[in-house]
mmJSON file of the N, C-alpha and C atoms, coordinates in Angstrom:
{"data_MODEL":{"atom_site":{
"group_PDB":["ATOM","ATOM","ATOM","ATOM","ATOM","ATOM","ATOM","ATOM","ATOM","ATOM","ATOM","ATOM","ATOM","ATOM","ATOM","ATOM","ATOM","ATOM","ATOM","ATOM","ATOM","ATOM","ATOM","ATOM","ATOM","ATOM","ATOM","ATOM","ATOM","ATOM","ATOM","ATOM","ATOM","ATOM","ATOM","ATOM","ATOM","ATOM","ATOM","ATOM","ATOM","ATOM","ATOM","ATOM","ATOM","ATOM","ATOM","ATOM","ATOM","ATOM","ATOM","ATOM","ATOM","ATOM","ATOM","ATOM","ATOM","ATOM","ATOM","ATOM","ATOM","ATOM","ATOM","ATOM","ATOM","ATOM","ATOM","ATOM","ATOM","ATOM","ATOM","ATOM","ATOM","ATOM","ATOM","ATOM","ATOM","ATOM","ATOM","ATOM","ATOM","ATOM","ATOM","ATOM","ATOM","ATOM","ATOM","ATOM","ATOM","ATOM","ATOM","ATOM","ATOM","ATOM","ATOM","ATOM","ATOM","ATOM","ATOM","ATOM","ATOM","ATOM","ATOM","ATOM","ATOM","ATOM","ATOM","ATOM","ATOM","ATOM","ATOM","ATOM","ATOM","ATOM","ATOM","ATOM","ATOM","ATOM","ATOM","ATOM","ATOM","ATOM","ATOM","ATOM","ATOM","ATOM","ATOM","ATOM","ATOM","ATOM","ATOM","ATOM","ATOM","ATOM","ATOM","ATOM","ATOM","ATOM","ATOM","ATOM","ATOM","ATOM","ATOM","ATOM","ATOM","ATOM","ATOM","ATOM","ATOM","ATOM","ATOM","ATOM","ATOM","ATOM","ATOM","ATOM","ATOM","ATOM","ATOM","ATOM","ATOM","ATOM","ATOM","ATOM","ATOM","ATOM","ATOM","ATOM","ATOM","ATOM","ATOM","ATOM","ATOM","ATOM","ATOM","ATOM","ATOM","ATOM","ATOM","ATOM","ATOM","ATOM","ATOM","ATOM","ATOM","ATOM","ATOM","ATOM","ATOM"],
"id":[1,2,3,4,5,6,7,8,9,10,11,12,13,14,15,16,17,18,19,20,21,22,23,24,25,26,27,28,29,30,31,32,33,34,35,36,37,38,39,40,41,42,43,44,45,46,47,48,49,50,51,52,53,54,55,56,57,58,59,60,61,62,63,64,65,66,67,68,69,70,71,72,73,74,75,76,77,78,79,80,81,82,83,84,85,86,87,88,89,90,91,92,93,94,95,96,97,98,99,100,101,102,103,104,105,106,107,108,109,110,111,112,113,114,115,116,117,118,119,120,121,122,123,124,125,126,127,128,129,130,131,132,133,134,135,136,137,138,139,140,141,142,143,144,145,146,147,148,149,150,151,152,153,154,155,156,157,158,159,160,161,162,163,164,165,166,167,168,169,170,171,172,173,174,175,176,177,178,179,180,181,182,183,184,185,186,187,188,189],
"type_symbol":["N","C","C","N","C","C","N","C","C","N","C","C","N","C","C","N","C","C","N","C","C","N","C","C","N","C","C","N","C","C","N","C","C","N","C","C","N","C","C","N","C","C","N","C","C","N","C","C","N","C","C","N","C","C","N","C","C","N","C","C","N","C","C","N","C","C","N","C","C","N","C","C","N","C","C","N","C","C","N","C","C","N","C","C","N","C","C","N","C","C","N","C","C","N","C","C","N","C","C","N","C","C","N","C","C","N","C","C","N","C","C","N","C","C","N","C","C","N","C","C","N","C","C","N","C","C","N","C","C","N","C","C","N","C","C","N","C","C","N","C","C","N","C","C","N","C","C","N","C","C","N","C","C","N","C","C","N","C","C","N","C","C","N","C","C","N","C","C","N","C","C","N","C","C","N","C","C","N","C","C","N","C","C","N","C","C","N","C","C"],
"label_atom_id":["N","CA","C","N","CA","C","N","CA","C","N","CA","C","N","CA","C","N","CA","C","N","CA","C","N","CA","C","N","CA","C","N","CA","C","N","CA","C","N","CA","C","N","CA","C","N","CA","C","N","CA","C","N","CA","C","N","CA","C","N","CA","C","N","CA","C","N","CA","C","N","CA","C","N","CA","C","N","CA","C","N","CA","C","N","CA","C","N","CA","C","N","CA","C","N","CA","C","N","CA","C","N","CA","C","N","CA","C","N","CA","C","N","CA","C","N","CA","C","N","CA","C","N","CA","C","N","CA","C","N","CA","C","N","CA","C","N","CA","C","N","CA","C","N","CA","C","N","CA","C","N","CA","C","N","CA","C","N","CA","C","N","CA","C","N","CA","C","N","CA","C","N","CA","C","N","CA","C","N","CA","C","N","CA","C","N","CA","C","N","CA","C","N","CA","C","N","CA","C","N","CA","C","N","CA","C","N","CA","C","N","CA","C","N","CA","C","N","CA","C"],
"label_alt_id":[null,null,null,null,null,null,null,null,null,null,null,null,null,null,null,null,null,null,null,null,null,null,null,null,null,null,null,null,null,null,null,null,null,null,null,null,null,null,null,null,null,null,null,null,null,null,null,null,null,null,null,null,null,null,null,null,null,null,null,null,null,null,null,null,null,null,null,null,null,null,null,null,null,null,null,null,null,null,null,null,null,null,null,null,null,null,null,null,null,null,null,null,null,null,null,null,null,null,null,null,null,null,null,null,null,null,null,null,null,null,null,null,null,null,null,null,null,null,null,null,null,null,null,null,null,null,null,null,null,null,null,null,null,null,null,null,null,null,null,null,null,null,null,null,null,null,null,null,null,null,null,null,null,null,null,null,null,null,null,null,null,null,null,null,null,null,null,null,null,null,null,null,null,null,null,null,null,null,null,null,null,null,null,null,null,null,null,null,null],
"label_comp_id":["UNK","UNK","UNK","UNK","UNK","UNK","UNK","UNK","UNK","UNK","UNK","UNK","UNK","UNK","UNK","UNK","UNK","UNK","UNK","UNK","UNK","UNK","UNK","UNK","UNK","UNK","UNK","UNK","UNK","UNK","UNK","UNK","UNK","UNK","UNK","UNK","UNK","UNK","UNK","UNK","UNK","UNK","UNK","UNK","UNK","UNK","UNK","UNK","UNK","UNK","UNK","UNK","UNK","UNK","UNK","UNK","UNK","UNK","UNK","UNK","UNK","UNK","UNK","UNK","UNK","UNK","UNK","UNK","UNK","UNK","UNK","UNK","UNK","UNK","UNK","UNK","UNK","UNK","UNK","UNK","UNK","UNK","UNK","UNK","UNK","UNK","UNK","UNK","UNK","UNK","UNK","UNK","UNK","UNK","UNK","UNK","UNK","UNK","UNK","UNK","UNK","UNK","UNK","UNK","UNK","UNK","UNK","UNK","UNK","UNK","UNK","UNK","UNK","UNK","UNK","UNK","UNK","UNK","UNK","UNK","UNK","UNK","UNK","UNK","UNK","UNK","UNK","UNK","UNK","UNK","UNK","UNK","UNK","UNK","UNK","UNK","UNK","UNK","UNK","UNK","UNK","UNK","UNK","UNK","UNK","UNK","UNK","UNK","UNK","UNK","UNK","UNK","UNK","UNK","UNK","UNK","UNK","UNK","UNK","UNK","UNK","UNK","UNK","UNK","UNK","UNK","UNK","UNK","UNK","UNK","UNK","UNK","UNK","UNK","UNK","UNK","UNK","UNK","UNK","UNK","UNK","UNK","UNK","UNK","UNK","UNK","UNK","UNK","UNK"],
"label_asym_id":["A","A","A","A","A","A","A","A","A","A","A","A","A","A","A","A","A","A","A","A","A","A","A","A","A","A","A","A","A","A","A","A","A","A","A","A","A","A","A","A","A","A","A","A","A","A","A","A","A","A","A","A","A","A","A","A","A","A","A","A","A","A","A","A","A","A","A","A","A","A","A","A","A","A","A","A","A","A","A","A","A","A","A","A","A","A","A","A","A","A","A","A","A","A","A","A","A","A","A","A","A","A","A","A","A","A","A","A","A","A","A","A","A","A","A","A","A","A","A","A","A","A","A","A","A","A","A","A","A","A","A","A","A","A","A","A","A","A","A","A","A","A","A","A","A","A","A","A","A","A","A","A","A","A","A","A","A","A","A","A","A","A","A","A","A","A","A","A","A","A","A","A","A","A","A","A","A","A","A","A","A","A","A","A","A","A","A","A","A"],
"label_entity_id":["1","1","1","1","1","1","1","1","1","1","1","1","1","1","1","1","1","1","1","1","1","1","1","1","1","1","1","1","1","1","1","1","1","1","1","1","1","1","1","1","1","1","1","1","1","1","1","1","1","1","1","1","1","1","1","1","1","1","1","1","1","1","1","1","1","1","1","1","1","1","1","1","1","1","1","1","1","1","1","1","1","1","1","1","1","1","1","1","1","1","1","1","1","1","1","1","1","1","1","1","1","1","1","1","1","1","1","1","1","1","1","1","1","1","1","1","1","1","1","1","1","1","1","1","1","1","1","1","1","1","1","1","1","1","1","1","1","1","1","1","1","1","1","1","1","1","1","1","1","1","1","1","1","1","1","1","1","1","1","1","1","1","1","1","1","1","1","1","1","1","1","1","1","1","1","1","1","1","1","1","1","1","1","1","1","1","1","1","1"],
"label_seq_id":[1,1,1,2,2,2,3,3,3,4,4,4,5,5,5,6,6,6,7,7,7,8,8,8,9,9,9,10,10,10,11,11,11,12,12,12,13,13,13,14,14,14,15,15,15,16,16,16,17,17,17,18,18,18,19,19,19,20,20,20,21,21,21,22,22,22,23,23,23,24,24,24,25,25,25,26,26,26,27,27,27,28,28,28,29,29,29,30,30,30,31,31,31,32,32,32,33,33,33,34,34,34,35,35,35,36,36,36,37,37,37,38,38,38,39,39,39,40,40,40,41,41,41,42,42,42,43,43,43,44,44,44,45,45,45,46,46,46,47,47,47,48,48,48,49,49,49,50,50,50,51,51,51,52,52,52,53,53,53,54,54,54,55,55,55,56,56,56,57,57,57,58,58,58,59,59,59,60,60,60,61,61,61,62,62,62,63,63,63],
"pdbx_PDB_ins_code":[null,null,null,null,null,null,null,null,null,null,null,null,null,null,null,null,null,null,null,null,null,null,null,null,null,null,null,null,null,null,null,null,null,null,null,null,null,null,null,null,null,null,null,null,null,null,null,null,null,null,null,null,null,null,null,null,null,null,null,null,null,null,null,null,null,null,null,null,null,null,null,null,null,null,null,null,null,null,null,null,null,null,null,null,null,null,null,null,null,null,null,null,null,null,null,null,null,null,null,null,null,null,null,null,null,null,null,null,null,null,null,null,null,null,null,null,null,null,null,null,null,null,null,null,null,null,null,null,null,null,null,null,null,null,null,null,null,null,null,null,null,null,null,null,null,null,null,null,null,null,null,null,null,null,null,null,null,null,null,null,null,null,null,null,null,null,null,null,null,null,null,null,null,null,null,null,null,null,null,null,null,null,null,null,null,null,null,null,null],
"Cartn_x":[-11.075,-10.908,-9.987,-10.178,-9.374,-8.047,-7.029,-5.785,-5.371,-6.159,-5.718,-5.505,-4.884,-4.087,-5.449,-6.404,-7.271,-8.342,-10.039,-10.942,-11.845,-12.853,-13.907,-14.811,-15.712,-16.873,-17.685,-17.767,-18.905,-18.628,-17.273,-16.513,-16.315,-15.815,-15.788,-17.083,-18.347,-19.39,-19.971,-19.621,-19.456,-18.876,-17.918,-16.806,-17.002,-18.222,-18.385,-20.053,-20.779,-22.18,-22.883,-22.93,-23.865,-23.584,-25.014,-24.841,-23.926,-23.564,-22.71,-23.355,-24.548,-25.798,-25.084,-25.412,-25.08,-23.605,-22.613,-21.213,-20.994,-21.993,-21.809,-21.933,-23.367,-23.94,-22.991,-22.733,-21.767,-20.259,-19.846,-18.874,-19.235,-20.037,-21.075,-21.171,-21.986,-22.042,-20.524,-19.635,-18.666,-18.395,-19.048,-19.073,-17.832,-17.713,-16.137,-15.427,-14.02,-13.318,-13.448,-13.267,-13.534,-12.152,-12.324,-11.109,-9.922,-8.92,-8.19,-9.061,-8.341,-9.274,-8.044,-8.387,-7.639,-7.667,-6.153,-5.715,-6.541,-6.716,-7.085,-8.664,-9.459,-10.945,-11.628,-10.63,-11.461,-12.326,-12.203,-13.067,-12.563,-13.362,-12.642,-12.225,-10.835,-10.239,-9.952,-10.213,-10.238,-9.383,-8.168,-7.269,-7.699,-7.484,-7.681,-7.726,-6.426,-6.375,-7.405,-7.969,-9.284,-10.382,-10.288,-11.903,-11.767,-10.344,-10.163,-10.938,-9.903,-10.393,-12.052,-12.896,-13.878,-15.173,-14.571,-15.4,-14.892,-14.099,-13.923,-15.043,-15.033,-15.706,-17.272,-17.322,-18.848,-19.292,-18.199,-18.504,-18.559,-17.673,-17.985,-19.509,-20.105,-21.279,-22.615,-22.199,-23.178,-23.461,-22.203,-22.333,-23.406],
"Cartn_y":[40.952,42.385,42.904,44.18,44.702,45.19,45.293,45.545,46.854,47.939,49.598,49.803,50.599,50.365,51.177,51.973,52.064,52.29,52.087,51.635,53.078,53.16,54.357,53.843,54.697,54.521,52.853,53.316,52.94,51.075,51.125,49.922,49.126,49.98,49.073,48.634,49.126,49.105,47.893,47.775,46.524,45.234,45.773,44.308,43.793,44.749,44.502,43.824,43.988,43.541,44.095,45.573,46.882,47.68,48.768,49.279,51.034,52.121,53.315,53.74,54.142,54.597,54.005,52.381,52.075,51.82,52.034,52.169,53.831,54.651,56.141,56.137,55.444,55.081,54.304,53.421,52.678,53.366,54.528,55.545,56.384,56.74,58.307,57.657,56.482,55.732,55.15,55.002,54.759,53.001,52.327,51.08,50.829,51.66,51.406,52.923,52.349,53.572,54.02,55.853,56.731,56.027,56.128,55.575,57.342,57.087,58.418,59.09,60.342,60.778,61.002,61.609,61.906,63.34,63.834,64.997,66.208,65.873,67.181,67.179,65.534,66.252,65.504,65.25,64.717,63.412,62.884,61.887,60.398,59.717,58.246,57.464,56.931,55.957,55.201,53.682,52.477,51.569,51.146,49.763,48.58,47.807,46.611,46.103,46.445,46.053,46.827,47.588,47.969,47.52,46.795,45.814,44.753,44.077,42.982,43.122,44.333,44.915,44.914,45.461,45.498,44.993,44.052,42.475,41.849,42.19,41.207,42.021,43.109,43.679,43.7,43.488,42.904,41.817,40.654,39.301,39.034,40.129,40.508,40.954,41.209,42.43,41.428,40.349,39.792,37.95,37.992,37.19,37.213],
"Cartn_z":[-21.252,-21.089,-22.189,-22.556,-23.361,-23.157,-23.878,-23.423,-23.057,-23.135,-22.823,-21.387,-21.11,-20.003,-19.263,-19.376,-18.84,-19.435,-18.231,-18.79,-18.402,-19.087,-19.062,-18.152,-17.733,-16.67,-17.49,-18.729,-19.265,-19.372,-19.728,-19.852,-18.676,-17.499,-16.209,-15.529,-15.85,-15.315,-16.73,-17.412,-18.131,-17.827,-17.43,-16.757,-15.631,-15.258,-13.494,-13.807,-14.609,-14.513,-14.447,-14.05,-13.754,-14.56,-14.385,-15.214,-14.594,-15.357,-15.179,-13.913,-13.417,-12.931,-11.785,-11.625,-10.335,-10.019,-10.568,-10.535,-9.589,-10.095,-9.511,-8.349,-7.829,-6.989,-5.539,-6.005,-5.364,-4.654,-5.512,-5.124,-4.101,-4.598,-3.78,-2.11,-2.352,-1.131,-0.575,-0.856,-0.177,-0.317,-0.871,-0.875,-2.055,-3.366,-4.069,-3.899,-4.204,-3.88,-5.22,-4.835,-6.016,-6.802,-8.311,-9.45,-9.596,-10.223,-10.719,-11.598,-11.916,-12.881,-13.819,-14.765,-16.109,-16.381,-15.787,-15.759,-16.662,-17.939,-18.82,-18.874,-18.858,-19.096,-18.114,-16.565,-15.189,-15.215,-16.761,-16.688,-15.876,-15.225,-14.531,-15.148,-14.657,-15.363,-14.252,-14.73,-14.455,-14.565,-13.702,-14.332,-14.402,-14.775,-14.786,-13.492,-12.199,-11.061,-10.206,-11.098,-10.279,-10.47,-11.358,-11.769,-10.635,-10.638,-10.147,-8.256,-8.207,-6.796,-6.659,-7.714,-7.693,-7.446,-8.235,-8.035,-7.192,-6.431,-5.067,-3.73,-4.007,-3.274,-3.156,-4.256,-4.987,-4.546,-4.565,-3.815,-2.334,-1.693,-0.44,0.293,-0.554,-0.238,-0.692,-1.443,-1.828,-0.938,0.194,0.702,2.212],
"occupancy":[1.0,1.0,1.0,1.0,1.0,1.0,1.0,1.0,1.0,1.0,1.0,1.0,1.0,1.0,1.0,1.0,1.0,1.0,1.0,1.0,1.0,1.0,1.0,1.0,1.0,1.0,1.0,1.0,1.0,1.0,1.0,1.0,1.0,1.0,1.0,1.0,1.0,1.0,1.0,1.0,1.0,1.0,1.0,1.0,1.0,1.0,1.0,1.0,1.0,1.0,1.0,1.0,1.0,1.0,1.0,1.0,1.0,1.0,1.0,1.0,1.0,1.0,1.0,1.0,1.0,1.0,1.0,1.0,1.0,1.0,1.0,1.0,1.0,1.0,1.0,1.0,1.0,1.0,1.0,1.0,1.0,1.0,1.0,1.0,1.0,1.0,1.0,1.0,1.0,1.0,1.0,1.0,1.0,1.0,1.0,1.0,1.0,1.0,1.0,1.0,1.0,1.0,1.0,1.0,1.0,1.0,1.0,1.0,1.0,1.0,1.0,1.0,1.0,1.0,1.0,1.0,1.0,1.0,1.0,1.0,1.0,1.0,1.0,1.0,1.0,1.0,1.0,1.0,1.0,1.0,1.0,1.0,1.0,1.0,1.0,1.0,1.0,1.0,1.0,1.0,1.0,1.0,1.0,1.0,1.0,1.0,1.0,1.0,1.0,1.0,1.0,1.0,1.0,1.0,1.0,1.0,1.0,1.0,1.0,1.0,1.0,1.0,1.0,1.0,1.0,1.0,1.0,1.0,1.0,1.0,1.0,1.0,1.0,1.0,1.0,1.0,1.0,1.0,1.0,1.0,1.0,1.0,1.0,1.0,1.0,1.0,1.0,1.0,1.0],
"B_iso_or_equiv":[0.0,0.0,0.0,0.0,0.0,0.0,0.0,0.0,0.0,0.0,0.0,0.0,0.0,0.0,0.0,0.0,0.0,0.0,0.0,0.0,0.0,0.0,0.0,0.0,0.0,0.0,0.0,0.0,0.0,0.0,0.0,0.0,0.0,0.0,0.0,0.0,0.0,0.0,0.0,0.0,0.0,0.0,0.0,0.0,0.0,0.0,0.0,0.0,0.0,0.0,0.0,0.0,0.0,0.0,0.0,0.0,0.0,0.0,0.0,0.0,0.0,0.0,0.0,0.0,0.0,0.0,0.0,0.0,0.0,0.0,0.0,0.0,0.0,0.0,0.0,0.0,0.0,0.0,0.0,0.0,0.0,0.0,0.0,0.0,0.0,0.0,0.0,0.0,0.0,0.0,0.0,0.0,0.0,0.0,0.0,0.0,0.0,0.0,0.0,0.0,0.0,0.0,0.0,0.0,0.0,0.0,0.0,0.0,0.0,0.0,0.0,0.0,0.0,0.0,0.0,0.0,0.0,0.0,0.0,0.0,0.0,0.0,0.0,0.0,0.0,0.0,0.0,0.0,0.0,0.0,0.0,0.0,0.0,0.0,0.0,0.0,0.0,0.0,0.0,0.0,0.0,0.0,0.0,0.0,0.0,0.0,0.0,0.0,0.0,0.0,0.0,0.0,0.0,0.0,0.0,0.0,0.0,0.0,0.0,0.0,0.0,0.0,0.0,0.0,0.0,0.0,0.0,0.0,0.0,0.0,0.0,0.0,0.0,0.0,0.0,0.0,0.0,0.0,0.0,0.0,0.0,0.0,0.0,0.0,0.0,0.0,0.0,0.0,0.0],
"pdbx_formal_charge":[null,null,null,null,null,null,null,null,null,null,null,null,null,null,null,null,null,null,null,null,null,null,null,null,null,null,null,null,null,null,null,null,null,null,null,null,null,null,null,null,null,null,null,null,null,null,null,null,null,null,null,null,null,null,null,null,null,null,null,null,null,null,null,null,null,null,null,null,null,null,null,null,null,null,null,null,null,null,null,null,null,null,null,null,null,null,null,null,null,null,null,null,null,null,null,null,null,null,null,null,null,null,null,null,null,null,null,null,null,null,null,null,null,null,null,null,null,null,null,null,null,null,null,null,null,null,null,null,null,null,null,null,null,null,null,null,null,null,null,null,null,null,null,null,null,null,null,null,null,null,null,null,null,null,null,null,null,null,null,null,null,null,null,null,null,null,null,null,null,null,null,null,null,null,null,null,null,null,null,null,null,null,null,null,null,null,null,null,null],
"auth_seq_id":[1,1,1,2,2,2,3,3,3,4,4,4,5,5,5,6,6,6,7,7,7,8,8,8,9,9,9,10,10,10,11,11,11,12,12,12,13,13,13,14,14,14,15,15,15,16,16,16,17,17,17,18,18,18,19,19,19,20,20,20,21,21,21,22,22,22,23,23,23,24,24,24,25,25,25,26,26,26,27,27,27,28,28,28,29,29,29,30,30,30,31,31,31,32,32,32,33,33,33,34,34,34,35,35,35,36,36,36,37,37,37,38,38,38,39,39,39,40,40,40,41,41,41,42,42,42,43,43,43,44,44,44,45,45,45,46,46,46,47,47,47,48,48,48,49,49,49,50,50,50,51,51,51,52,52,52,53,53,53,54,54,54,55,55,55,56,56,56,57,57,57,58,58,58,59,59,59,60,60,60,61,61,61,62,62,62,63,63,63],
"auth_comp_id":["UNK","UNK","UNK","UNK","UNK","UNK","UNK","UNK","UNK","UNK","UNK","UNK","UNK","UNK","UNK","UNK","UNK","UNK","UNK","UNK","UNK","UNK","UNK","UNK","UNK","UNK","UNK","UNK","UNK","UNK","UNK","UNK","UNK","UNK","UNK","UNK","UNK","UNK","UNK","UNK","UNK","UNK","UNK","UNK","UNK","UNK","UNK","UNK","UNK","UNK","UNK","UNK","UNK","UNK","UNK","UNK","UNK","UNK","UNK","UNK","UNK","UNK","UNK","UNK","UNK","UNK","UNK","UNK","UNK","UNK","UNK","UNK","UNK","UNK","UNK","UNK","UNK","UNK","UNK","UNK","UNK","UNK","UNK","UNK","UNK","UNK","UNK","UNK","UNK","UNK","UNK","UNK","UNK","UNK","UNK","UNK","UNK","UNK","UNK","UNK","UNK","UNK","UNK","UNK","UNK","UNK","UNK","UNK","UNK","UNK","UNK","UNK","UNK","UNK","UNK","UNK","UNK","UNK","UNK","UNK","UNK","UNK","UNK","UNK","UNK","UNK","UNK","UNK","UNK","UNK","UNK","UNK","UNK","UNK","UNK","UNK","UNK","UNK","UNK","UNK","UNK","UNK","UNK","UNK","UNK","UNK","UNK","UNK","UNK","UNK","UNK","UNK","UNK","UNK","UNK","UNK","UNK","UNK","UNK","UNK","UNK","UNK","UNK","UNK","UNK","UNK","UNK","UNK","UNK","UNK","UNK","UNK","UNK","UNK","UNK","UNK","UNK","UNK","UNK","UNK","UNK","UNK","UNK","UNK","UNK","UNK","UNK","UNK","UNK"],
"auth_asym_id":["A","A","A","A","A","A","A","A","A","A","A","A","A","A","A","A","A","A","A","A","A","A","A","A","A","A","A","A","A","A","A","A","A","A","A","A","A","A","A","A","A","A","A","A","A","A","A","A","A","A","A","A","A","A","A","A","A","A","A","A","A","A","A","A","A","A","A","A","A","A","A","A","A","A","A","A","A","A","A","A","A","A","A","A","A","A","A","A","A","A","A","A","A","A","A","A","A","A","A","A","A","A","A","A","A","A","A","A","A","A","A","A","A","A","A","A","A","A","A","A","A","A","A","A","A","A","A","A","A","A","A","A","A","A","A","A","A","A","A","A","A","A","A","A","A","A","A","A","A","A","A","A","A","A","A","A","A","A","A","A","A","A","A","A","A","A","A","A","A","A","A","A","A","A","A","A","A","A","A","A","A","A","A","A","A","A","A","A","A"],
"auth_atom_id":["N","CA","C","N","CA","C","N","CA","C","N","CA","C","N","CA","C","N","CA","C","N","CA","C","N","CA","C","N","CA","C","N","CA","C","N","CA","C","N","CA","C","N","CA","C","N","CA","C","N","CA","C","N","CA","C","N","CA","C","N","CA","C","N","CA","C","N","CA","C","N","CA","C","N","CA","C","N","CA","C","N","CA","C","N","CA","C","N","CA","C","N","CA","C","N","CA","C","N","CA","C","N","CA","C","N","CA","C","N","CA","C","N","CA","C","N","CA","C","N","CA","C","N","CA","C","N","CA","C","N","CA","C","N","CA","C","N","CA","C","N","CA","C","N","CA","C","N","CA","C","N","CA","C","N","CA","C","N","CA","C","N","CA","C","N","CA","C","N","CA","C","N","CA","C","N","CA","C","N","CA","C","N","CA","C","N","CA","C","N","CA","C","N","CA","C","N","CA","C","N","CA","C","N","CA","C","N","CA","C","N","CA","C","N","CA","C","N","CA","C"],
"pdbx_PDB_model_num":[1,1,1,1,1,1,1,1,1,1,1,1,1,1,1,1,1,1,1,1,1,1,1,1,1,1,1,1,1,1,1,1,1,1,1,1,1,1,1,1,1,1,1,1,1,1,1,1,1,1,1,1,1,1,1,1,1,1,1,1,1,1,1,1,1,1,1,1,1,1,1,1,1,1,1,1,1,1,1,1,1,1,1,1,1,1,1,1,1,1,1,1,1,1,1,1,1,1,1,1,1,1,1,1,1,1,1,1,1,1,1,1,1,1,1,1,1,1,1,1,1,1,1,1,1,1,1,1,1,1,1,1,1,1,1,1,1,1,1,1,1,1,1,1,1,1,1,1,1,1,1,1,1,1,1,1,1,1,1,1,1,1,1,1,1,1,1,1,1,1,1,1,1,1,1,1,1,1,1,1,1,1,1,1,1,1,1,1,1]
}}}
């Protein structure tokens, strides 16, 4: 993973295996929690401890 302290839609839906589409998807439905957004242009930002979170939840769902 890269070192910026946070990640874009496009990037975490990279780190996770899916693609942006079903990252949205997955919110909307309630299955991940919505991420922060970024005060000036609302776009989602992603920590690292939210990937981690992520993919645990992923492995949950796939058992």
């Amino acid at each position: 993973m890269i070192n910026n302290k946070f990640l874009t839609i496009e990037r975490a839906a990279q780190e996770l295996g899916i693609s942006k589409q079903t990252l949205y998807r997955y919110e909307k439905k309630g299955v991940f929690p919505k991420p922060q957004r970024n005060a000036i242009n609302r776009w989602r930002q992603y920590t690292h401890e939210d990937i981690v979170k992520l993919k645990e939840i992923m492995r949950g769902h796939s058992e």
